[in-house]
C-alpha positions in Angstrom: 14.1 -4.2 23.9 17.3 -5.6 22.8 18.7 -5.4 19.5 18.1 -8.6 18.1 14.6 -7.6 18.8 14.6 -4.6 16.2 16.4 -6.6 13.2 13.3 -9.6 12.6 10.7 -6.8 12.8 8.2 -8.9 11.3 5.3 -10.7 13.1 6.1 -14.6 11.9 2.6 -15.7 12.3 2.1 -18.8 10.2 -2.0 -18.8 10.6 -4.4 -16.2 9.5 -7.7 -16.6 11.8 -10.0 -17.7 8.8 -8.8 -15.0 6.6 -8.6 -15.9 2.5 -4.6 -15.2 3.0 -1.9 -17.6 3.0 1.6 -17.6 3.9 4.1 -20.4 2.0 6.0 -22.1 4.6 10.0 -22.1 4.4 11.7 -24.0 1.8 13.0 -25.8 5.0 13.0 -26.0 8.5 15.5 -23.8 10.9 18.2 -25.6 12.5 18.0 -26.5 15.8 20.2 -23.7 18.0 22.1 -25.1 20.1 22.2 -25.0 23.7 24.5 -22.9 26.0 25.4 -26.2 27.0 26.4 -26.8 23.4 27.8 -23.1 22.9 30.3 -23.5 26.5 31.8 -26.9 24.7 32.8 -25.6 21.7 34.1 -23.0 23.3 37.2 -25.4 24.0 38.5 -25.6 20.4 38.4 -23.4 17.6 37.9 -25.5 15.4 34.3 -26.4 17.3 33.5 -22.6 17.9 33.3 -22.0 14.6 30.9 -24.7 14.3 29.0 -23.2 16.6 29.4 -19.7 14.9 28.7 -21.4 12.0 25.5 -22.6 13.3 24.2 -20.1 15.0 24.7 -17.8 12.1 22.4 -20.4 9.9 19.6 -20.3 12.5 19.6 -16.2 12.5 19.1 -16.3 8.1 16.3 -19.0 8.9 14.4 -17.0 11.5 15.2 -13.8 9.8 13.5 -15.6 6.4 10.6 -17.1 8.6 9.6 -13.5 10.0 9.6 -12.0 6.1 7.5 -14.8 4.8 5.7 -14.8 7.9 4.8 -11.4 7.1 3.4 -11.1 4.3 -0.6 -12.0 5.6 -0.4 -9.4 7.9 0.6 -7.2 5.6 -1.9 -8.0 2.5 -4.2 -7.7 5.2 -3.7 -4.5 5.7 -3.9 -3.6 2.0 -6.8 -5.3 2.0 -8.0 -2.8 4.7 -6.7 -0.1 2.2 -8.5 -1.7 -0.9 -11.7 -1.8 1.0 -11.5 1.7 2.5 -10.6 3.4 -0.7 -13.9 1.8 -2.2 -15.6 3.7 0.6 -13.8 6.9 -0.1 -14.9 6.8 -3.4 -18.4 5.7 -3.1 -19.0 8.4 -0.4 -17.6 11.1 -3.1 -20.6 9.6 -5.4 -22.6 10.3 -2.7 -21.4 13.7 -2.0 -21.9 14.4 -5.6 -25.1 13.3 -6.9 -26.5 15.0 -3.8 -24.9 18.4 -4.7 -26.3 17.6 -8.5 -29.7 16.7 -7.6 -30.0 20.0 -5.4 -28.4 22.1 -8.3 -31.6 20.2 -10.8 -33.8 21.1 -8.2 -33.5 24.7 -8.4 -33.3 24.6 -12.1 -36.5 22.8 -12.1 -38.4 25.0 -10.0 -37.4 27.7 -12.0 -39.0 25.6 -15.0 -41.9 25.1 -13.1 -42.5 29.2 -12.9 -42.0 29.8 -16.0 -44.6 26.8 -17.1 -47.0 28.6 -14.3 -46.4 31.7 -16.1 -47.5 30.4 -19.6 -50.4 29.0 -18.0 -51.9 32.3 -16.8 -50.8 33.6 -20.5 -52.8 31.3 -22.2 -55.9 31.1 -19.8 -55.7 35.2 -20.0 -55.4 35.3 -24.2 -58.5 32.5 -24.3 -55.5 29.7 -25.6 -56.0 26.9 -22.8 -57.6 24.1 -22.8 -57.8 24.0 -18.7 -59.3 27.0 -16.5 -56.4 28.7 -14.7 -57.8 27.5 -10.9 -56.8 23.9 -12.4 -53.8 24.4 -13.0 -52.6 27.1 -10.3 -53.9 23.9 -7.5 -51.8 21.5 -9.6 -50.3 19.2 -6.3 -46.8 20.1 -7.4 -44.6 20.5 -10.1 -45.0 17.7 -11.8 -48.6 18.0 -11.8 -48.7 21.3 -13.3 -46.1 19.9 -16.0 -48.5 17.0 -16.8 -51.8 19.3 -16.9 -50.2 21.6 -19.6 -49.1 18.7 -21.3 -52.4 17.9 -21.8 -53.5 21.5 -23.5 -54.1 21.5 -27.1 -53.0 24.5 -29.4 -50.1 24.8 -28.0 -47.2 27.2 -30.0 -44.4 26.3 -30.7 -42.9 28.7 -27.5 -45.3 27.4 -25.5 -44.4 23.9 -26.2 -40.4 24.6 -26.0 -41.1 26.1 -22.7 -42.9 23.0 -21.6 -40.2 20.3 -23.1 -37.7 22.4 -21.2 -39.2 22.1 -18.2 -40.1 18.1 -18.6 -36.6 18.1 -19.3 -35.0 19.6 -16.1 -37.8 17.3 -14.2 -36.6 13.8 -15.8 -33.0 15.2 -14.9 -34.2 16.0 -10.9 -35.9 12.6 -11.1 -32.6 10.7 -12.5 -30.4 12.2 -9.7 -32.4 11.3 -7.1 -32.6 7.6 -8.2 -28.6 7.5 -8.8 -28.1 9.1 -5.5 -30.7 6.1 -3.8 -28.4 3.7 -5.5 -25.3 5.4 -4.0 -26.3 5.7 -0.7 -26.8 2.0 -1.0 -23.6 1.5 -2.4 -22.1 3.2 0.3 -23.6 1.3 3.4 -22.1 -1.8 1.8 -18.5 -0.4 1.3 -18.8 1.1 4.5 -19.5 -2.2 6.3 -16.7 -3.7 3.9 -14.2 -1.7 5.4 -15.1 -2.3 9.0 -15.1 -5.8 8.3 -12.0 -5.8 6.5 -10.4 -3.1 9.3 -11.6 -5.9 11.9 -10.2 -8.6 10.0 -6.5 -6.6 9.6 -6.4 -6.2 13.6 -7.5 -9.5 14.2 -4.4 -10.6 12.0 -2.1 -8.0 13.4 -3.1 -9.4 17.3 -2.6 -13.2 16.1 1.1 -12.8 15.3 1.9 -10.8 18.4 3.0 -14.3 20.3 4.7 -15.3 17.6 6.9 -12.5 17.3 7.6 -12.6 20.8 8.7 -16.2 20.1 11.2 -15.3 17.1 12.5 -12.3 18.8 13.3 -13.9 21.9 15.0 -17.0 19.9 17.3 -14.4 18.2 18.2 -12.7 21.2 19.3 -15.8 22.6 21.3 -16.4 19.6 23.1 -13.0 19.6 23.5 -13.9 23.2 25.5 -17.0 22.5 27.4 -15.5 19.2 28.7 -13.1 21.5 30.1 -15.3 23.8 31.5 -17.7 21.6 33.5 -14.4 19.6 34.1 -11.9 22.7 31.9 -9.4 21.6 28.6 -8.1 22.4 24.8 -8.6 21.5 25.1 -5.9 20.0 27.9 -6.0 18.2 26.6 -9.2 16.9 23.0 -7.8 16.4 24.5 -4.9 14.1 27.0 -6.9 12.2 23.8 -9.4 11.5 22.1 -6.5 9.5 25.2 -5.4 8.0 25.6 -8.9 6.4 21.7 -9.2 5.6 22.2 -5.6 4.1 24.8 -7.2 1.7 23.4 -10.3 0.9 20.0 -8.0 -0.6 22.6 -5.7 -2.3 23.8 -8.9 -3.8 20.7 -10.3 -4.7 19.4 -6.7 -6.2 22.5 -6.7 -8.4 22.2 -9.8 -9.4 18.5 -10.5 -9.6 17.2 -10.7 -13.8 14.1 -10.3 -15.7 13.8 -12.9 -18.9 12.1 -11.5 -21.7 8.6 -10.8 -20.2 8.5 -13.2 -17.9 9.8 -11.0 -15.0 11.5 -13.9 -12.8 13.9 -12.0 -10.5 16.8 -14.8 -9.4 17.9 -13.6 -6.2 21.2 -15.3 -5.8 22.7 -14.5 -2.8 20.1 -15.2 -0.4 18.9 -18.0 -2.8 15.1 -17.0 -2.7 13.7 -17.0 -6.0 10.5 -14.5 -6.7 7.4 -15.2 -8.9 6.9 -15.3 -12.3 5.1 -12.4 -13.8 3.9 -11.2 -16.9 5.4 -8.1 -18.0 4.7 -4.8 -16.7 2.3 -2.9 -18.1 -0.7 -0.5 -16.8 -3.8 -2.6 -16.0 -7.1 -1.1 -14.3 -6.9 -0.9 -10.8 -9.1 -2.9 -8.5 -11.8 -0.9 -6.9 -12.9 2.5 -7.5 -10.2 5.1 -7.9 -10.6 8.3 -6.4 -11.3 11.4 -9.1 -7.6 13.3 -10.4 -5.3 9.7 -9.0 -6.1 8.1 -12.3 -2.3 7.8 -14.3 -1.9 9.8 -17.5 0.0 8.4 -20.3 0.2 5.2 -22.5 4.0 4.1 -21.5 5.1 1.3 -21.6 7.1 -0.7 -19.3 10.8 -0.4 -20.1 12.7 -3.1 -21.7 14.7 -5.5 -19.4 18.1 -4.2 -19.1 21.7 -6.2 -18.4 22.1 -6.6 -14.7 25.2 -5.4 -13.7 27.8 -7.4 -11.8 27.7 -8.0 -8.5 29.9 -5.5 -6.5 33.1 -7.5 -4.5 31.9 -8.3 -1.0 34.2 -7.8 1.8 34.5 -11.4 3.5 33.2 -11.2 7.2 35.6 -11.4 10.2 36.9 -14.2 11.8 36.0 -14.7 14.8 38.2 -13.0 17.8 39.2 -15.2 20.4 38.5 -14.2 23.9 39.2 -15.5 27.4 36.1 -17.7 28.9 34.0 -15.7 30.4 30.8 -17.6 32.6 28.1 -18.5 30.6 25.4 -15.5 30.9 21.8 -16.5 31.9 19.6 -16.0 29.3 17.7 -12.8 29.4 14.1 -11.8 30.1 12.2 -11.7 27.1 10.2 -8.4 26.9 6.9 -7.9 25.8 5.5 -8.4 22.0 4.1 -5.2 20.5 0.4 -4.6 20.6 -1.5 -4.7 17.6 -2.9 -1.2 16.8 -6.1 -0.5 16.5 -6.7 1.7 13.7 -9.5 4.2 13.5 -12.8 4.1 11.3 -11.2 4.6 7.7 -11.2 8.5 6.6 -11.2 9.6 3.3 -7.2 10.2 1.8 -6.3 13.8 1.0 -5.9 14.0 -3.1 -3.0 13.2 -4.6 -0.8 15.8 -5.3 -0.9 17.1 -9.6 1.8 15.3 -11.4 5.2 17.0 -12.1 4.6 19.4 -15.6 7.1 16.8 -17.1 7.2 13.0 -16.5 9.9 12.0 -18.5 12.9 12.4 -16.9 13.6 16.2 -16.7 12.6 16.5 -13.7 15.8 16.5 -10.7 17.0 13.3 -9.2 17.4 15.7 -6.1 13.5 14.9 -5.6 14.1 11.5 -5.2 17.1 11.9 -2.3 14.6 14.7 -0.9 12.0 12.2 -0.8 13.9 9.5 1.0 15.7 11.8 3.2 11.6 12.3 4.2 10.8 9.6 4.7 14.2 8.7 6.5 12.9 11.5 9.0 9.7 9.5 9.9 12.2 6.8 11.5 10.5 5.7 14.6 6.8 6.9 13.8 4.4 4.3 14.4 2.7 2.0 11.8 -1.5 2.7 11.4 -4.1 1.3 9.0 -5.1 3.5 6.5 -2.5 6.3 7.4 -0.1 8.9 5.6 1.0 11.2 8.5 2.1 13.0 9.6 2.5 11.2 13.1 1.7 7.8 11.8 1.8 5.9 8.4 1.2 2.5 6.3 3.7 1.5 3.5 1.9 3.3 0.6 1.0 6.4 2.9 4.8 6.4 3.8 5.6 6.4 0.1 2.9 8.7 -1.0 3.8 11.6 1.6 7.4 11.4 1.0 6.5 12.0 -3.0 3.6 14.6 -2.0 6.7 16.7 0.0 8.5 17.4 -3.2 5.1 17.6 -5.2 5.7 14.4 -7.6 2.2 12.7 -7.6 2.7 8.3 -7.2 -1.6 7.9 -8.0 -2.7 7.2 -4.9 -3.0 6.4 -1.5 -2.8 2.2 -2.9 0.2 0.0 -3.4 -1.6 -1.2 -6.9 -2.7 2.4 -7.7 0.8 3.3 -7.4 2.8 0.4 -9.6 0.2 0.9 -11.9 0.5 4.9 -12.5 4.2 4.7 -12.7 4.0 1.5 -15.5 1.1 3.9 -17.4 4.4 6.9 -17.7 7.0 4.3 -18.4 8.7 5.4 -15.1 9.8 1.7 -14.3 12.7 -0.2 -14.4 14.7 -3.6 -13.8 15.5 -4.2 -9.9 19.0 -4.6 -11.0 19.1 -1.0 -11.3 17.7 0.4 -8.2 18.6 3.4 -7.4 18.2 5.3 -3.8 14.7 7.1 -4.1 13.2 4.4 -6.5 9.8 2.3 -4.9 10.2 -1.0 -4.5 7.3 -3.5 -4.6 6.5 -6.7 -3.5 3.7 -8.8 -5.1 2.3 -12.8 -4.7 1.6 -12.2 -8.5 4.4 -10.4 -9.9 3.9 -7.9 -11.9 0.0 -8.0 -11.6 -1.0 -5.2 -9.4 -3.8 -7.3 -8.3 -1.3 -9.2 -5.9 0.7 -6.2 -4.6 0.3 -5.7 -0.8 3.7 -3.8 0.2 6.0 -1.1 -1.2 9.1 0.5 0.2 11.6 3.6 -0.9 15.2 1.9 -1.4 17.9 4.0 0.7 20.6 2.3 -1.3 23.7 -0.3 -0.7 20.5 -3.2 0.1 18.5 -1.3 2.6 15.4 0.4 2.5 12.9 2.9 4.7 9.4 1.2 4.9 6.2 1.6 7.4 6.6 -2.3 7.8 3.6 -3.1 9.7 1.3 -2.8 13.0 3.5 -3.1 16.3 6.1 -1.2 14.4 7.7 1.6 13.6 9.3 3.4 10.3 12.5 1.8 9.6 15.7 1.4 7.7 15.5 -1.9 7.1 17.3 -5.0 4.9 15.8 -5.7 1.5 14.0 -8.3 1.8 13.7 -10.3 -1.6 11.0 -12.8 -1.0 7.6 -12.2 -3.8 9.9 -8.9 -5.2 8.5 -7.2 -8.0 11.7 -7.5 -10.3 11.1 -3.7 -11.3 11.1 -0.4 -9.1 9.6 3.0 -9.9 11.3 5.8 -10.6 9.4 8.9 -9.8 11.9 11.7 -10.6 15.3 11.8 -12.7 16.7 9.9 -15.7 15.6 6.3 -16.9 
C-alpha cells in the first residue's frame, strides 16, 4: 500500500444501504485533477507548475474532506452497534440477577414453609386447629399449606406472625419470578437488536470498501504527479500532505470558539464550521447503563474560555525544480480493506473505580501515560464492540488507555463517556486541548445523543484514534468536521 493510501483512511461512502444515517455532501465539488498530460505541460514553465501544484494540492484537501464526511455513517454505525450491544449487556445482568434473587427467595421460602408445617402439627397436637393435621401435611405444595393455615381460626398472635412471614417470602418468590419472565423477554429483543444492528454496521463497513479504493487510488495518483512536477517523491509528497493537514487542525483547534452556550466551534483554517450545540452539561444516557459506569458528581460544564492565538505557521516550500524526468505510468491500485466481521457482542469488562479525587489533583503524567498507551496500539486492527487488547473501537481505544493508569471515563460508550466527564466538570474549550484530553465528534453538538466518535489528542493537531473497520490504530490529523467544541480532561489541572 502506498502512502497516499494511509493518509485518507476513511471509507468515503456517500450511501448507507437503507440505514437511518446520513452523510452531508461537500460544501463543493473536488476539482478535476488534471491529467499527466496536463501535469508534463506545465512542467515547461514555472509559472504553469505551480498551477499545477497549486491544483493538485486543492484536489488532495477535497478528497481528504470527502473521506472525513464520508465517514461519519460508518462510523455512527458502529456506535450504533455499541448502543445496541450495551442494551444487551445490561439486560442480560437483569437477567443474571433476578435469577440469582429468585433462587435466594426460594430458599427463604421454603424455610417459611417448615416452619408454617411446624405450627401446624403444634396446633393440631395442642387441640388449636381448625383442619386435621393429614390436611395439611398433603397440602400440594407450599402455597397450599400457606393458604390452608390461612384459613384456621384462633390463631395467636405467633402463630399468625409466623404465617404473614411466610405469605411474605412467597409474594417475594412469586414477584421475582415474574420480573425475571419479563427480563428474559427483554433480553431476546436486545439480543436480536444487536445482531441486527451488528449486521447493519458490516453491511455499512462492506459498502464503502469500493469507494475507498476509489479515493485512495485518486490520491495516489495525485502524490504521483506532485512529485514529478517538484522532484521529489510520493512519499515525500504523501508525508509533507499530513504535515500540512496536521497544521491546518492545529490552526483550527487554536482558533476554534464557543459563544456563550451556544458551542459553535469556527474552525478557521480549514474553513469547516461545526454545529451548534447547547451547552454542556450531564444528560441521561441513552440505553441502559451498566451498574458502577454511572458518573458521580453534579459539575458543571466549565465556562467558555479566550481561545488563544493562533501559533505562527511556517509557510510551505517552494517547489524545487528538477530536471524532466519521463512521465511515470500510473501505478496499480491495490486492494480496498475488507470490512471486519465482528463477533456476537460480549459483555464489556467494568469500568475501572474513579480516581479518589476528581478535581484536578490527580498527575497530568496519567494523561501522557495514557496516550503513550494508546500510541502503543498503533497498527492494531479496528473491531465492533472491542477494547483489546489485540483489537479496539474508538471508545474501547479510549477506555483501555484510561483503565491502564486506573482513571475510570464511564463506560465502554462515546455518550457514556462525554457525559461522565460533563457530570465532574472535567471539560473544557477545544481551544485548549491539551495532549491526553478526549476529543469528541457529534452531528448534535454537545448532545451526547448525536456522539458517534472520540479520539485522544497527541498534540501539535494530531491525534491516536481506532478510526474504523479496514483500519488500523493511528496517529492521525484532526479532523474538525461535527467537533465537539470541548474535550475531556481526565487527569491534571482545569
Amino acid at each position: 500500500m502506498k502512502p497516499a493510501r494511509v493518509l485518507i483512511g476513511g471509507a468515503a461512502t456517500l450511501a448507507v444501504l437503507g440505514l437511518t444515517f446520513t452523510v452531508a455532501a461537500p460544501a463543493s465539488a473536488s476539482p478535476s485533477a488534471p491529467s499527466w498530460a496536463d501535469v508534463q505541460a506545465a512542467k515547461q514553465s514555472q509559472a504553469a507548475t505551480q498551477h499545477q501544484v497549486d491544483t493538485l494540492t486543492s484536489s488532495l484537501d477535497a478528497l481528504q474532506t470527502q473521506a472525513e464526511r464520508a465517514s461519519v455513517a460508518e462510523q455512527q454505525a458502529g456506535e450504533a452497534y455499541q448502543r445496541a450491544a450495551s442494551r444487551q449487556q445490561a439486560a442480560q445482568t437483569r437477567v443474571d440477577t433476578l435469577t440469582r434473587q429468585s433462587k435466594q427467595a426460594e430458599a427463604k421460602a421454603e424455610v417459611s414453609a417448615q416452619q408454617v408445617a411446624g405450627l401446624v402439627v403444634e396446633l393440631s397436637r395442642t387441640g388449636g386447629g381448625d383442619l386435621s393435621t393429614a390436611m395439611l401435611v398433603d397440602g400440594a405444595d407450599a402455597k397450599d399449606l400457606l393458604y390452608q393455615v390461612g384459613t384456621m381460626s384462633h390463631l395467636s398472635a405467633r402463630s399468625a406472625g409466623i404465617l404473614a412471614d411466610a405469605e411474605a417470602d412467597q409474594r417475594q418468590v412469586d414477584a421475582l419470578q415474574h420480573q425475571a419472565s419479563a427480563a428474559e423477554t427483554a433480553l431476546g429483543k436486545a439480543t436480536t437488536a444487536a445482531k441486527t444492528s451488528l449486521s447493519d454496521a458490516n453491511d455499512q463497513a462492506a459498502s464503502a470498501a469500493g469507494r475507498l479504493k476509489s479515493v485512495q487510488d485518486q490520491q495516489s495518483t495525485l502524490f504521483d504527479q506532485l512529485a514529478y512536477l517538484k522532484g521529489t517523491t510520493a512519499t515525500t509528497e504523501a508525508a509533507y500532505f499530513a504535515d500540512q493537514q496536521a497544521k491546518q487542525a492545529e490552526r483550527a483547534i487554536a482558533t476554534s470558539t464557543t459563544s456563550g452556550g451556544a458551542g459553535t466551534t469556527k474552525a478557521a483554517a480549514t474553513g469547516s464550521t461545526g454545529t451548534t450545540a447547547s451547552k454542556p452539561a450531564a444528560s441521561k444516557p441513552t440505553g441502559s447503563k451498566p451498574t458502577g459506569s454511572k458518573p458521580t458528581g453534579t459539575g458543571t460544564a466549565p465556562k467558555p474560555a479566550t481561545a488563544p492565538a493562533p501559533k505562527p505557521v511556517t509557510p510551505a516550500p517552494k517547489p524545487v525544480a528538477a530536471p524532466k524526468p519521463a512521465a511515470p505510468a500510473p501505478k496499480p491500485a491495490a486492494p480496498a480493506p475488507k470490512p471486519v466481521t465482528a463477533p456476537a457482542p460480549k459483555p464489556a469488562a467494568p469500568a475501572p473505580k474513579p480516581p479518589t479525587s476528581s478535581t484536578g489533583s490527580s498527575s497530568p503524567s496519567k494523561g501522557s501515560a495514557a496516550l503513550a498507551f494508546a500510541s502503543a496500539q498503533i497498527g492494531k486492527p479496528y473491531l465492533f464492540g472491542a477494547a483489546g487488547p489485540n483489537s479496539y473501537d474508538c471508545s474501547g481505544l479510549v477506555m483501555a488507555a484510561y483503565s491502564s493508569v486506573g482513571v475510570a471515563v464511564g463506560g465502554h460508550r462515546v455518550d457514556w463517556q462525554y457525559e461522565h466527564f460533563a457530570a465532574l466538570g472535567r471539560l473544557v474549550p477545544l481551544s485548549q486541548a491539551q495532549p491526553g484530553d478526549i476529543i469528541f465528534y457529534s452531528t448534535t453538538g454537545t448532545n451526547p445523543a448525536g456522539m458517534y466518535h472520540d479520539t485522544i489528542y497527541a498534540g501539535g493537531g494530531r491525534m491516536v484514534e481506532a478510526p474504523k473497520p479496514g483500519l488500523s490504530v493511528r496517529n492521525y490529523a484532526v479532523y474538525t468536521y461535527q467537533i465537539v467544541p470541548y474535550v475531556a480532561r481526565p487527569t491534571g489541572s482545569l
